[in-house]
MARDRENBA-281515 format. One record per residue: residue number from 1; residue in three letters; x, y, z of N, C-alpha, C in turn. Coordinates in pm, 1 decimal. Layout:
residues N
NODE,NUM,Ala,X,Y,Z,X,Y,Z,X,Y,Z
...
This chain:
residues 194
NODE,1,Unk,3461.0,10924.4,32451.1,3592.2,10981.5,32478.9,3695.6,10907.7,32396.6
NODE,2,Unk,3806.0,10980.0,32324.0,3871.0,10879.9,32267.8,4048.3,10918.6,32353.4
NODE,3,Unk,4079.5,10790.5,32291.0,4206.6,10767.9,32339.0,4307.5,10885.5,32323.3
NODE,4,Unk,4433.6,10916.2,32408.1,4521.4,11015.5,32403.9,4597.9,10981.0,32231.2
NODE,5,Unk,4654.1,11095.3,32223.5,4702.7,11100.9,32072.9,4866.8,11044.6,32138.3
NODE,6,Unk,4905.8,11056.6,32215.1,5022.1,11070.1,32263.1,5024.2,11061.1,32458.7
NODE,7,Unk,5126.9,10943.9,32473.4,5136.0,10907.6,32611.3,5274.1,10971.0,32620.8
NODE,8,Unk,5278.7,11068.2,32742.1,5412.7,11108.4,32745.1,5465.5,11092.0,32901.7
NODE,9,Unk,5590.8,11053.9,32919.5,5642.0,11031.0,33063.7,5720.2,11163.9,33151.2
NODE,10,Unk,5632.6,11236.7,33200.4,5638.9,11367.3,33274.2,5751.9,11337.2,33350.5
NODE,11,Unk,5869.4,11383.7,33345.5,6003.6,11378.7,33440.2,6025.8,11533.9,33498.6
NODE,12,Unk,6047.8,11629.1,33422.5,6126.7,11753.9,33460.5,5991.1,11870.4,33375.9
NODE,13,Unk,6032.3,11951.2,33431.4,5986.2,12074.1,33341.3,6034.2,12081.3,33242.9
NODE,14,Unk,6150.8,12007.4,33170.0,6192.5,12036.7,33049.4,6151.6,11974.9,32939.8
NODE,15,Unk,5984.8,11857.1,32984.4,5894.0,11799.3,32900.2,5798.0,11896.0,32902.4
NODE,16,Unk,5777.0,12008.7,32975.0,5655.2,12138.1,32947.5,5654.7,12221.4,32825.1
NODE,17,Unk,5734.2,12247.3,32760.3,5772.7,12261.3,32647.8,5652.7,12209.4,32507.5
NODE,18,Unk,5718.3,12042.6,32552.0,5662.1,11918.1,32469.9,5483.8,11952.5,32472.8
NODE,19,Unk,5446.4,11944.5,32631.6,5288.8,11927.3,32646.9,5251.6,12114.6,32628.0
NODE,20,Unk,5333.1,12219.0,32631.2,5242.4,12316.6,32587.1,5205.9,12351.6,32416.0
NODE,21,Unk,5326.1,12273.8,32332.8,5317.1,12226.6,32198.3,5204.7,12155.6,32161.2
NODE,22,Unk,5217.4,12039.9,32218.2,5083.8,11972.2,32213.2,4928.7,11992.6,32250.1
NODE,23,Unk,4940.3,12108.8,32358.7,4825.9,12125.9,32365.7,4755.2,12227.3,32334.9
NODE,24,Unk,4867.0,12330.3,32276.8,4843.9,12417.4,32129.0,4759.4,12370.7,32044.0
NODE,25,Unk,4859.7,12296.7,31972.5,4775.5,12250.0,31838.5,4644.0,12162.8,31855.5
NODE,26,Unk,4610.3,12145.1,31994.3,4496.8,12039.7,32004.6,4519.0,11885.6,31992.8
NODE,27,Unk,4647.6,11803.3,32017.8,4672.0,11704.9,32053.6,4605.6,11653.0,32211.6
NODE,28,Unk,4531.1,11560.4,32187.1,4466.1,11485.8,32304.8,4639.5,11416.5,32344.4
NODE,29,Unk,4664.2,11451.3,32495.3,4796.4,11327.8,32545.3,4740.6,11311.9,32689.2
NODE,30,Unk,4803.7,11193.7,32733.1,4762.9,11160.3,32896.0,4959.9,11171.1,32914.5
NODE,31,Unk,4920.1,11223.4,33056.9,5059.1,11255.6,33132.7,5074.4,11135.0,33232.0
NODE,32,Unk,5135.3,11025.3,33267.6,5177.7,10936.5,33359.8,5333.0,11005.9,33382.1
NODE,33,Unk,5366.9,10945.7,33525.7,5507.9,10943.3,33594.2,5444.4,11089.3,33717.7
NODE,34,Unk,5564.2,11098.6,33746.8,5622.7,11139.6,33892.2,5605.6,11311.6,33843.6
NODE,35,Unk,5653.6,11328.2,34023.2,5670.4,11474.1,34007.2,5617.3,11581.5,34004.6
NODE,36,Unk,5646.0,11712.7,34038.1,5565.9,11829.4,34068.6,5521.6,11866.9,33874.2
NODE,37,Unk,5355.5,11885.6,33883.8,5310.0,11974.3,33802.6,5251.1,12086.5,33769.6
NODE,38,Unk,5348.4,12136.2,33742.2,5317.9,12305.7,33739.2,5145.5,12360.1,33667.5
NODE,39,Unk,5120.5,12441.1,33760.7,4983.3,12469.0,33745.9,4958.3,12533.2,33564.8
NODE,40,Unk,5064.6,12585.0,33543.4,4983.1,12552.2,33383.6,4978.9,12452.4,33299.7
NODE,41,Unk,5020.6,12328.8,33336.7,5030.9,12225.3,33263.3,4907.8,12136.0,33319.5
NODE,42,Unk,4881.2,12186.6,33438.5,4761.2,12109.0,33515.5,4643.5,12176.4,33462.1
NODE,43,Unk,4621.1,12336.0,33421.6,4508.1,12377.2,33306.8,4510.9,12332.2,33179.1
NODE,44,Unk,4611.2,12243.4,33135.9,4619.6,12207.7,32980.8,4538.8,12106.2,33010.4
NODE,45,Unk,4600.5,12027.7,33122.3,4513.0,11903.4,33146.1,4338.8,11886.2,33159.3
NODE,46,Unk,4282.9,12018.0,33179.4,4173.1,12027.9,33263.0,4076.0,12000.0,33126.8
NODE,47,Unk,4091.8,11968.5,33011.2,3968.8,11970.8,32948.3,3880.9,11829.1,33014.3
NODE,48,Unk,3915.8,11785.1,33035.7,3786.8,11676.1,33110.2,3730.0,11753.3,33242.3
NODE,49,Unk,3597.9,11680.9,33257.5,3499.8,11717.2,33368.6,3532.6,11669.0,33475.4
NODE,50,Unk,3597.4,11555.2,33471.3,3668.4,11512.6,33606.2,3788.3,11587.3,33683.1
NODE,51,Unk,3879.9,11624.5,33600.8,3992.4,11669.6,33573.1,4000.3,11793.7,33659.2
NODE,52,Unk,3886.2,11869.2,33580.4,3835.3,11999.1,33628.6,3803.4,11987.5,33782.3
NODE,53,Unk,3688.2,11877.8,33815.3,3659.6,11892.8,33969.2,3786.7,11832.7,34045.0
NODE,54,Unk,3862.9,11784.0,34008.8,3946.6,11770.0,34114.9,4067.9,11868.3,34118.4
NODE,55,Unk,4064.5,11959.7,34027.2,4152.1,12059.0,34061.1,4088.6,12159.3,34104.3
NODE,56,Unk,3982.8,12139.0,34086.3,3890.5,12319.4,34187.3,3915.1,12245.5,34342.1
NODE,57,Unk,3875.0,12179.5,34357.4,3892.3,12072.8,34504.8,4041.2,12078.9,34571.2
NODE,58,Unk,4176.9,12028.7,34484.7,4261.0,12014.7,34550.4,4354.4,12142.4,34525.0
NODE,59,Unk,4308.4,12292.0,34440.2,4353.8,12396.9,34446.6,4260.0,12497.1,34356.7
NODE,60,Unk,4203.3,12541.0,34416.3,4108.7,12590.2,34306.3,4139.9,12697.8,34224.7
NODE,61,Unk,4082.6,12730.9,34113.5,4144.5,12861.0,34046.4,4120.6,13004.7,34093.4
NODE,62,Unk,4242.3,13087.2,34118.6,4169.1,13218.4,34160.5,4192.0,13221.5,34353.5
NODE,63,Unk,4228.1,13105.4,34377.9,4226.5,13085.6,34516.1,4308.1,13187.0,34589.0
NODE,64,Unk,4282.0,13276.8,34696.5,4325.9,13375.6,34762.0,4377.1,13264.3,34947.6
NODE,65,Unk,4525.5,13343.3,34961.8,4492.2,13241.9,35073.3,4439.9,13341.5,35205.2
NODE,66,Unk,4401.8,13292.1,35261.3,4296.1,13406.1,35416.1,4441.8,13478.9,35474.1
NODE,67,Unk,4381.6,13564.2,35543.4,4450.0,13682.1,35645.0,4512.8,13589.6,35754.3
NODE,68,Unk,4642.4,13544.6,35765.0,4671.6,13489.1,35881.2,4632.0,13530.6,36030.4
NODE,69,Unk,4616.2,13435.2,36112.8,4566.3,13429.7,36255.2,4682.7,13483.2,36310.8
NODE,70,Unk,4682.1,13563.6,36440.1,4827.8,13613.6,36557.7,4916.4,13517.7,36534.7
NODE,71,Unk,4830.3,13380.6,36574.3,4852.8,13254.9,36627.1,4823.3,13119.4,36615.1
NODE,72,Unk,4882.0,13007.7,36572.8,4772.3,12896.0,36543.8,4847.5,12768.4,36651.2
NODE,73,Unk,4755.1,12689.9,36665.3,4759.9,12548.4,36816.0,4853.2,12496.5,36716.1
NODE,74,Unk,4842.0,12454.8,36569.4,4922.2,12369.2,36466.1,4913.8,12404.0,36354.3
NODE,75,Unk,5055.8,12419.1,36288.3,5075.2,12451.5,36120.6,5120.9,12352.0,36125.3
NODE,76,Unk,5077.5,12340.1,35988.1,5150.2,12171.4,35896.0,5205.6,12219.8,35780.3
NODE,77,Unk,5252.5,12161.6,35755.1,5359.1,12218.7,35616.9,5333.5,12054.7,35536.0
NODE,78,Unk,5277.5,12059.3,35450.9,5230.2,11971.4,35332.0,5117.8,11902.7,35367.2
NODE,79,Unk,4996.4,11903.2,35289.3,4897.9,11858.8,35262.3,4837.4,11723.4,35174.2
NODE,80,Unk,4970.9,11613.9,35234.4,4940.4,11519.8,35149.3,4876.4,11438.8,35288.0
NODE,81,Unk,4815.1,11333.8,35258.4,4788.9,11230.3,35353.5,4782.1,11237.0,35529.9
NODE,82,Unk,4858.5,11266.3,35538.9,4925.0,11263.7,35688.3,4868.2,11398.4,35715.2
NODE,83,Unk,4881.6,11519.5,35653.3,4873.3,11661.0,35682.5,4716.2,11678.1,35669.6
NODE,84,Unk,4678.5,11600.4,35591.9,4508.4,11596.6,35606.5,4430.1,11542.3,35718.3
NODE,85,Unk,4508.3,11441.3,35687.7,4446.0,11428.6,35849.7,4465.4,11460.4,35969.0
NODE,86,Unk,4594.3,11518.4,35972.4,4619.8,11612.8,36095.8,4520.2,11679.7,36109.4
NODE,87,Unk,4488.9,11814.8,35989.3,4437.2,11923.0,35951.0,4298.6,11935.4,36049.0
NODE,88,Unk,4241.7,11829.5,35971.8,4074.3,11740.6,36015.0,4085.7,11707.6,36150.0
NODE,89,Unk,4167.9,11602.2,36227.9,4158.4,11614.9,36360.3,4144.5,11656.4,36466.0
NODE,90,Unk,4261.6,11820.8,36422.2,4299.9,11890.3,36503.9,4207.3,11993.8,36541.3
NODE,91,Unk,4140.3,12010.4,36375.3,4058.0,12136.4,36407.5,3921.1,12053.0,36465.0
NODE,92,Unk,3903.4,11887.1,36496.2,3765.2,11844.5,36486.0,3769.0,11850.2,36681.7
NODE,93,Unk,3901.8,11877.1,36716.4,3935.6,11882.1,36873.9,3906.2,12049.3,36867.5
NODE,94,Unk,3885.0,12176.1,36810.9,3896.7,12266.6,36855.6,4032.6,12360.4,36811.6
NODE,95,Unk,4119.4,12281.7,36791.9,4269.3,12418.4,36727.2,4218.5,12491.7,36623.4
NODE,96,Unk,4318.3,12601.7,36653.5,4322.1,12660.5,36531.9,4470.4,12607.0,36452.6
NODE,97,Unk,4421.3,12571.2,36380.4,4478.9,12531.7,36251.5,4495.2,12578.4,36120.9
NODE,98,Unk,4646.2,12571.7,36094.7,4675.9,12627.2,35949.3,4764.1,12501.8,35882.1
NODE,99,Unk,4714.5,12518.9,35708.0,4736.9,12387.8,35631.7,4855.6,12464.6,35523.2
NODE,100,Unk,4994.3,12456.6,35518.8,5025.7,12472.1,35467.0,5114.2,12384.8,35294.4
NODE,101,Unk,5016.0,12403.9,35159.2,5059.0,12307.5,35028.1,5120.5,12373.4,34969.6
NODE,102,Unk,5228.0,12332.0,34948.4,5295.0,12411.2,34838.1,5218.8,12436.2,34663.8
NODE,103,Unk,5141.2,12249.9,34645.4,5114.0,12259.5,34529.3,4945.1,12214.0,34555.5
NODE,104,Unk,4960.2,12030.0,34581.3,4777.8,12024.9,34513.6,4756.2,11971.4,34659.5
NODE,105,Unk,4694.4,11981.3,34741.0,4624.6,11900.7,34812.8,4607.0,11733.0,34761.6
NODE,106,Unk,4637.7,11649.2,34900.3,4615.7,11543.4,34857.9,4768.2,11470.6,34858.0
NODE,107,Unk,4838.8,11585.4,34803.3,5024.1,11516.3,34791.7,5006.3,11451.7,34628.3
NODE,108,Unk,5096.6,11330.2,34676.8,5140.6,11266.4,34549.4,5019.7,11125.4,34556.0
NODE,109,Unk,5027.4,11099.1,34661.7,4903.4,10976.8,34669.3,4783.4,11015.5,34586.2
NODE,110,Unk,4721.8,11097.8,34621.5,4606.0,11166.6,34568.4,4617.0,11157.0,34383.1
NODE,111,Unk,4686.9,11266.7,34344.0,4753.6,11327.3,34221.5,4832.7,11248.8,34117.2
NODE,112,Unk,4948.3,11198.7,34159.4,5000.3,11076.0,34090.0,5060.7,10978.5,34127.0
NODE,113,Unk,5022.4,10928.6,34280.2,5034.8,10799.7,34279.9,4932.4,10693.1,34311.7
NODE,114,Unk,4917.3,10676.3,34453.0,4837.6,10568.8,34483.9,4706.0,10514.6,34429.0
NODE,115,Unk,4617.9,10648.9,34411.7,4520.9,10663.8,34423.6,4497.0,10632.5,34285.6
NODE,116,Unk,4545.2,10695.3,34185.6,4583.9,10638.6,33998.7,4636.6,10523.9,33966.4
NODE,117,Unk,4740.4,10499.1,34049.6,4776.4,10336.6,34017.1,4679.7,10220.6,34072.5
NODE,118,Unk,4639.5,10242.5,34192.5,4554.4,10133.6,34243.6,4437.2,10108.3,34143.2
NODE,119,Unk,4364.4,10240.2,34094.5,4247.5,10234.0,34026.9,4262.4,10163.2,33872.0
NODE,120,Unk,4462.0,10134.5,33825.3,4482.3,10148.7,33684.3,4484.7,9970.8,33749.6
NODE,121,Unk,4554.2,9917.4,33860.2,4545.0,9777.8,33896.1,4405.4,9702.8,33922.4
NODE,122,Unk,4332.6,9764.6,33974.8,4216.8,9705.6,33958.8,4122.6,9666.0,33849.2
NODE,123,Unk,4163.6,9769.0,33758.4,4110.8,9725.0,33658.7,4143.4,9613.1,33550.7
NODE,124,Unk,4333.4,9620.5,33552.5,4384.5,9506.7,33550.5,4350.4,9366.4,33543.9
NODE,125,Unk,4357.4,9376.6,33661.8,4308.3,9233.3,33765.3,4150.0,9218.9,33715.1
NODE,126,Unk,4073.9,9310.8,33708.7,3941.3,9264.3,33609.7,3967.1,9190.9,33511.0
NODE,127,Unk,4018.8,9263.3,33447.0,4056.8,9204.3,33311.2,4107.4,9056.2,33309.8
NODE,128,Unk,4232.6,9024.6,33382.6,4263.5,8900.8,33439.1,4165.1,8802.0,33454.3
NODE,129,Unk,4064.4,8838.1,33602.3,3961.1,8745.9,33621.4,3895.2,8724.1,33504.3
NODE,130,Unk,3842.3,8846.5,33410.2,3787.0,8778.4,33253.9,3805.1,8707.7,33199.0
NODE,131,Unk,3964.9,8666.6,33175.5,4022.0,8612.5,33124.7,4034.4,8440.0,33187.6
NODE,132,Unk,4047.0,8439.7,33305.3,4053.3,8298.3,33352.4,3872.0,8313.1,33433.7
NODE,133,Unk,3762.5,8315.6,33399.7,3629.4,8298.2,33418.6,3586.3,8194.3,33448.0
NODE,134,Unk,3666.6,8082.0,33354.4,3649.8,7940.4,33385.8,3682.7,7912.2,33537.3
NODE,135,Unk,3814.2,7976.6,33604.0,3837.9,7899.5,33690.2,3733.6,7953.6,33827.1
NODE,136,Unk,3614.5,8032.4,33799.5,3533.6,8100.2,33922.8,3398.7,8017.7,33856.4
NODE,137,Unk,3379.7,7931.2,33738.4,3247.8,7870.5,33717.8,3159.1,7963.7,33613.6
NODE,138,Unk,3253.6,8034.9,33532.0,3173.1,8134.0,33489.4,3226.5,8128.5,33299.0
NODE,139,Unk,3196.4,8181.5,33200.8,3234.7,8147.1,33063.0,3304.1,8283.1,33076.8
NODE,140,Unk,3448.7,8223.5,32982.6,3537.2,8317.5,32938.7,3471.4,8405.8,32838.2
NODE,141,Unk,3401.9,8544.8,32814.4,3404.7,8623.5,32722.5,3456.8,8579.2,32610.5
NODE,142,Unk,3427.3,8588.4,32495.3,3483.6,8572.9,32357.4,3590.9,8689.6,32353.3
NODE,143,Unk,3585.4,8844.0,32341.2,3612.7,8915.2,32276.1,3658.3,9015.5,32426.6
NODE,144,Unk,3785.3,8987.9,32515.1,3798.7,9065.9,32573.1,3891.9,9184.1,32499.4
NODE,145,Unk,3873.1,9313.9,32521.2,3976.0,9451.9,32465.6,3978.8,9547.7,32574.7
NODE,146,Unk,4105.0,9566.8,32579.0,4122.7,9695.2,32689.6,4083.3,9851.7,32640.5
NODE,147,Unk,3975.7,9882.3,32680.5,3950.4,9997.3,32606.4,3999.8,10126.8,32716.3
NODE,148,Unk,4110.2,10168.1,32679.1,4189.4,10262.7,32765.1,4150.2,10369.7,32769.2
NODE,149,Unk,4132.7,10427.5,32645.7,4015.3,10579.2,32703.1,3909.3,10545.2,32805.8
NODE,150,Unk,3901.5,10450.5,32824.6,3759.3,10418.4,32915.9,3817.3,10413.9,33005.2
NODE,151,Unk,3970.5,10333.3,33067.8,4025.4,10276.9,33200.0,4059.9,10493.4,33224.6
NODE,152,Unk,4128.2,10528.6,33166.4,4152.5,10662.4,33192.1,4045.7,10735.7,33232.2
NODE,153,Unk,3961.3,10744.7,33161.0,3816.7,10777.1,33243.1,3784.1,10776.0,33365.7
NODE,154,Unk,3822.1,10640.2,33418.3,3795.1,10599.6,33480.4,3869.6,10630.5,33634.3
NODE,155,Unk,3986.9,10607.0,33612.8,4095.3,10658.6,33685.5,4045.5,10861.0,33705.1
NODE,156,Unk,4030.1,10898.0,33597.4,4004.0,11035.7,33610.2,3846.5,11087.8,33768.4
NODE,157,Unk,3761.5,11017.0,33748.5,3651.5,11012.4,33821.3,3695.7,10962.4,33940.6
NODE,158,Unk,3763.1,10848.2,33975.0,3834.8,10781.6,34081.1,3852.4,10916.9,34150.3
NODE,159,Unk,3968.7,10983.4,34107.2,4102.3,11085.4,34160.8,3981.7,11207.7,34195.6
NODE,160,Unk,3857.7,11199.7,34118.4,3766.5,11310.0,34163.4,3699.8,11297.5,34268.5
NODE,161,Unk,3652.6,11213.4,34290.7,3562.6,11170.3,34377.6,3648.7,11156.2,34516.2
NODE,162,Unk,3743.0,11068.7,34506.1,3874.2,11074.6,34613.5,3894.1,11225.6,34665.9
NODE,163,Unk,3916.3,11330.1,34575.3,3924.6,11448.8,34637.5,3858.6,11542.8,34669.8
NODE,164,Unk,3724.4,11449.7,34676.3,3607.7,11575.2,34772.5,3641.2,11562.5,34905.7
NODE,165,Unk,3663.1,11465.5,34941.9,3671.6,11419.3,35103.8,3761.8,11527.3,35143.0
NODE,166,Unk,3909.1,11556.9,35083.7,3957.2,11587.2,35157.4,3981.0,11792.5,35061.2
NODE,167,Unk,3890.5,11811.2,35030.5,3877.7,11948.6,34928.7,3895.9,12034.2,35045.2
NODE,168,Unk,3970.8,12159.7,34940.0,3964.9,12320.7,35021.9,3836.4,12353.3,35135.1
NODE,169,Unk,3709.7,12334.3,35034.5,3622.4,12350.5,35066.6,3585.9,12280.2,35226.1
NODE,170,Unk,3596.2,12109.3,35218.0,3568.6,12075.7,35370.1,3687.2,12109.1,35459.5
NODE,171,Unk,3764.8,12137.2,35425.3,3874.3,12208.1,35521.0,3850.4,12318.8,35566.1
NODE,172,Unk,3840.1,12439.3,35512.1,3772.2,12549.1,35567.8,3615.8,12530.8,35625.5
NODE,173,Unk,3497.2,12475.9,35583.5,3441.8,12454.4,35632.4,3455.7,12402.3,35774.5
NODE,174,Unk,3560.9,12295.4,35778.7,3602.8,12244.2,35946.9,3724.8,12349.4,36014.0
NODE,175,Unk,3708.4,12449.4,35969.8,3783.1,12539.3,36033.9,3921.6,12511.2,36014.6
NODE,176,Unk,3955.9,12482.1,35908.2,4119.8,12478.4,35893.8,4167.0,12590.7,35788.5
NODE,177,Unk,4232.0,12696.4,35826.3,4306.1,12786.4,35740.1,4379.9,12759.0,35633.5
NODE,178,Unk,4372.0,12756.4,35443.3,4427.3,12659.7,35433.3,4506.1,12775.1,35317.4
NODE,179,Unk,4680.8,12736.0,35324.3,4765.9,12886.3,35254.3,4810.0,12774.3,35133.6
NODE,180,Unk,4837.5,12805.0,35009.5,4898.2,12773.9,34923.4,5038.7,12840.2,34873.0
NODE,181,Unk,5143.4,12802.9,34922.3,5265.5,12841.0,34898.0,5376.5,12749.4,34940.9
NODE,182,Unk,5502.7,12781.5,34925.2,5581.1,12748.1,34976.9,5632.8,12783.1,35142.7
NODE,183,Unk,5644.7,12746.7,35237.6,5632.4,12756.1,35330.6,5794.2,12740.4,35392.4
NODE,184,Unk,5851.6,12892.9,35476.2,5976.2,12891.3,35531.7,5963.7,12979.2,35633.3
NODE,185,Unk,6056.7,12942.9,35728.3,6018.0,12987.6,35867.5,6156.8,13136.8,35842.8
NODE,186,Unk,6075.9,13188.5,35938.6,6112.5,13344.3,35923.8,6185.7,13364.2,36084.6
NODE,187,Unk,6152.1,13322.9,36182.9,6217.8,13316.8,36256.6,6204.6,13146.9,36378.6
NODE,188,Unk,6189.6,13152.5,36503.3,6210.2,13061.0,36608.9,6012.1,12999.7,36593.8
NODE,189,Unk,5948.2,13060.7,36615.3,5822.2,13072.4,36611.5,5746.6,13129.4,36486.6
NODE,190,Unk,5816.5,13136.9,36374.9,5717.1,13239.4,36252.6,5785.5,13148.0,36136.8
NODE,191,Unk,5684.1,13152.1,36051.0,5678.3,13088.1,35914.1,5607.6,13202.0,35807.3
NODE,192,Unk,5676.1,13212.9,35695.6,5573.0,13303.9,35583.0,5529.8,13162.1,35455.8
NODE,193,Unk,5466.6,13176.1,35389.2,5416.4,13098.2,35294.5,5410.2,13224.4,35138.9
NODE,194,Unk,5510.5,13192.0,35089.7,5475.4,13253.8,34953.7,5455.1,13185.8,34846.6
């Protein structure tokens, strides 16, 4: 795998532009920073195998959302962290349950924060301990190099594997209804999701 041609810092949609240019012409770039990413910039992203399974997982392509229920015990409105595990609980007691994401499953932890940074610090801190080896009884490496297509890799498989646990798939399987939209209440008791 080789390294991105270009690291770019994702702020607004008004860098989508930049990455559908780039991924025109076939420029390899890695996207770091914040923020909602719009699902065609998340298919530009998908040429990796990792990439790919964690977006069939945390929204898959083609995804239809089910025929709403009369009635449900609990709707949640975002599917990051907290809403997952609601989701899982509620339905593991018996509710009927509906999961409402606007965008990826997982939230921002999942997608671009925790879960990417922790994996980009750990590796870090490897590197570190390499570096001071002596002080654990062990010989410093001659020739340490950060080989970043590899840490990205790496991070990429992380964020995959992280999002089977909590995929479309075992959600409906545990009986949780799960809508992809934006989610606004229509009246006292009613919500639509478009």
């Amino acid at each position: 795998r080789q390294a991105p041609d270009e690291l770019i810092y994702f702020r607004t949609f008004d860098d989508y532009g930049r990455l559908r240019k780039l991924a025109d012409q076939g420029v390899g770039f890695l996207v770091v920073g914040g923020g909602f990413i719009g699902s065609e910039i998340a298919a530009a992203l998908a040429s990796d195998p990792a990439e790919r399974e964690r977006l069939e997982n945390v929204r898959p392509a083609g995804w239809r959302n089910p025929r709403p229920a009369q009635r449900y015990d609990l709707v949640i409105i975002g599917a990051g962290t907290t809403g997952l595990v609601a989701a899982h609980t509620a339905a593991a007691t018996g509710a009927k349950v509906a999961l409402i994401e606007r965008h990826l499953l997982g939230g921002t932890c999942l997608n671009i924060g925790c879960v990417p940074s922790k994996a980009i610090i750990r590796t870090s801190r490897l590197y570190a301990e390499m570096r001071h080896a002596d002080q654990y009884g062990a010989c410093i490496p001659s020739d340490i190099r950060v080989d970043f297509a590899a840490v990205v890799q790496r991070v990429g498989g992380v964020r995959a594997r992280n999002s089977r646990a909590d995929s479309v798939r075992r959600l409906t399987a545990a009986g949780v209804d799960v809508f992809f939209g934006q989610a606004r209440f229509t009246g006292t008791d009613a919500l639509d999701a478009d």
